[in-house]
N, C-alpha and C positions, 0 to 999 in steps of 0.2 A: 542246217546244212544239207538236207537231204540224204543222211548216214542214217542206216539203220544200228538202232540201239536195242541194250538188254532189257527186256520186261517180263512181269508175271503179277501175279497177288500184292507177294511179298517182297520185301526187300530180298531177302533168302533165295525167293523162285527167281528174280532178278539176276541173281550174283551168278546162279547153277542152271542159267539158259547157256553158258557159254560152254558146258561140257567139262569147266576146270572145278568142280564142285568143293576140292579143297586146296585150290589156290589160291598164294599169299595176295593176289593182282590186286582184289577191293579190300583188302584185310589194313586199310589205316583210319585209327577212330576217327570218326566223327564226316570220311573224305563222304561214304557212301549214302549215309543219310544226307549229306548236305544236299546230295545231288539224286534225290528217289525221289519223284513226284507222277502221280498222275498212272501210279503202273509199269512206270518206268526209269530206267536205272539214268539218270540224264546226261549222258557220257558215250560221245561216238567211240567206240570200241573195236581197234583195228581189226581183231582177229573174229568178231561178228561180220565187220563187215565185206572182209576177205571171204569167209565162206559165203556171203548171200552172191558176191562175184562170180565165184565157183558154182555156186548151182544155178546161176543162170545161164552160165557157157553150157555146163552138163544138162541142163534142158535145153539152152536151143540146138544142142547136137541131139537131142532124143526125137527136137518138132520137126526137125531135118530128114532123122531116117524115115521119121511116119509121115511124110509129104508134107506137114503143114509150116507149109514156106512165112506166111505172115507171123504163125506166132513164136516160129525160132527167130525171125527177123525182130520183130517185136523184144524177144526175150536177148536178145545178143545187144541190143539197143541200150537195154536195160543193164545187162554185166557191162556193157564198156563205160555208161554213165555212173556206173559206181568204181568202176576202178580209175575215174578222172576226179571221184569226189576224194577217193583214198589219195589218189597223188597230189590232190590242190589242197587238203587238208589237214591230211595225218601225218606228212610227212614233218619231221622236225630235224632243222638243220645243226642243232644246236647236240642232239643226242645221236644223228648221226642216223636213223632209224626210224620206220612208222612209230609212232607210240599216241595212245588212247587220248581224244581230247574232251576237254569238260565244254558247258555249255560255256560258258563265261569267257572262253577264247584259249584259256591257258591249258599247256599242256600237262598230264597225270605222265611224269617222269616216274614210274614206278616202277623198280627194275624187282624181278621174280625168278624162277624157274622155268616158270610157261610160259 
């Protein structure tokens, strides 16, 4: 899909790129191994890919005040084609809310704290 997902080493660095380090969100046996290959956690991940959104608008306001017009332009390009992948994608009519999607199509209805 073009969504940026969680990666690291380990399944572990995986699950604690998102900042919620002891969050229930990947805690169902068997959901997070099925879906860890390669480095990466294989599950587009709302709240990843909301903040890559947000630090792209906050860089292209940063390449703005230091004059460089192409790579805020460039970087603004980039936040709005990810928050068109979050709206054509993550969005689930059914729960009413973004929520995380696996590779295989279906939604991780996983309701949490975070």
């Amino acid at each position: 899909l073009g969504i940026t997902c969680l990666g690291g080493w380990t399944l572990r660095n995986a699950r604690d790129e998102s900042g919620l380090d002891n969050s229930p969100m990947y805690d169902i046996p068997g959901h997070a191994t099925k879906f860890f290959r390669e480095g990466k956690m294989q599950q587009y991940d709302v709240g990843m890919a909301s903040m890559v959104a947000v630090d792209l608008d906050s860089l292209s306001q940063l390449a703005t005040a230091l004059g460089r017009t192409r790579e805020a332009n460039l970087l603004s390009k980039r936040a709005k084609a990810m928050r068109e992948l979050i709206e054509s994608h993550l969005w689930d009519p059914q729960s009413g809310a973004y929520v995380n999607r696996q590779p295989d199509g279906g939604f991780h209805r996983r309701i949490s704290p975070t």
